[in-house]
N, C-alpha and C positions, 0 to 999 in steps of 0.2 A: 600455699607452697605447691610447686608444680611435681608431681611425681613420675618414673617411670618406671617400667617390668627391668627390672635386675637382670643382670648378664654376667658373666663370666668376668673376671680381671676385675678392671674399675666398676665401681658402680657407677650406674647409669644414674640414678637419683642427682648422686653427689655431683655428678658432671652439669646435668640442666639445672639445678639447683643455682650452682656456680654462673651459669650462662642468665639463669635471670636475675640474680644479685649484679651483674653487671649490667643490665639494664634497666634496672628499675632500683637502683642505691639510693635516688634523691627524686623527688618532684619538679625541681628545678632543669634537673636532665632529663625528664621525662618531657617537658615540656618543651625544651628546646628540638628535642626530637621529633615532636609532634609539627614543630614550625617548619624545620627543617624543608626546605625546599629543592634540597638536591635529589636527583636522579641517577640512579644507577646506569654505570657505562656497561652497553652490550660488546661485550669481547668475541661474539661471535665470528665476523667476520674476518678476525685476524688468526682464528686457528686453524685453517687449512696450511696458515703459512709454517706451521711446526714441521720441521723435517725432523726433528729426533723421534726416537720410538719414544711413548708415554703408556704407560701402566695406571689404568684408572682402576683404586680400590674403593665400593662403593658397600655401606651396612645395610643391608635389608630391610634395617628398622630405623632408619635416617629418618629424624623427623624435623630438619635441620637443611636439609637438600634434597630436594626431590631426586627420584631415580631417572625420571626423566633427563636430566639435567646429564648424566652421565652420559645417557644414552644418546643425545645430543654432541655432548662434545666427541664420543667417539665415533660417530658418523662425518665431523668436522676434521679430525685429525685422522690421515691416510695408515700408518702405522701408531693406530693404539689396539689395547686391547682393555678388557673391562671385566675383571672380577666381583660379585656378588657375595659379598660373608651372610649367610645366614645368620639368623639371633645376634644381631650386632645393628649398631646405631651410627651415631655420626663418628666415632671415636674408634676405626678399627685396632690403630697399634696400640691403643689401652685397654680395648673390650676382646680383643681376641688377637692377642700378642703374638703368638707362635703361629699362627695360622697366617696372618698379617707378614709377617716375616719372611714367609715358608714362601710366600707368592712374591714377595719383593725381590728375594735372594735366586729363586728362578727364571724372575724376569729380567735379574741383571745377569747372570750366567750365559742368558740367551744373546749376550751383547757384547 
């Protein structure tokens, strides 16, 4: 069982818990995933073309999406901006609700 540091709201545990019971339910599906010969499509090139404002919220303890990854797409897109939650994971609007909220409801105010 895969564990992780408890947080605030949701538990973190129960969360990855969750994310690896759905990956690894059957040997069958494990295996097929193993054959799997698809390739992930790089979306990169098509996010300069966002004209909307975007709002990246990103957990500081993502271990699920690199921060990198953030920090990338808001160099791609002209109007984003990019929030860091401290003690939070992949999961912000269930590990740190109010906080989560607090930055969504200001960045659409700003709009």
């Amino acid at each position: 069982m895969i564990r992780a540091a408890r947080t605030s709201g949701a538990t973190c545990d129960e969360l990855v818990d969750y994310i690896h019971r759905a990956h690894t339910w059957s040997p069958e599906f494990m295996e097929a995933r193993r054959q799997s010969v698809s390739v992930p499509h790089d979306y990169t090139p098509d996010l300069a073309g966002i004209q909307a404002p975007v709002l990246l919220i990103h957990g500081r303890y993502d271990r699920m999406v690199a921060f990198e990854v953030s920090i990338a797409i808001l160099n791609h897109i002209a109007d984003s901006r990019l929030v860091l939650l401290n003690n939070c994971g992949h999961w912000p609007p269930f590990e740190k609700p109010a906080e989560y909220t607090a930055h969504v409801l200001a960045f659409l105010r700003g709009y």
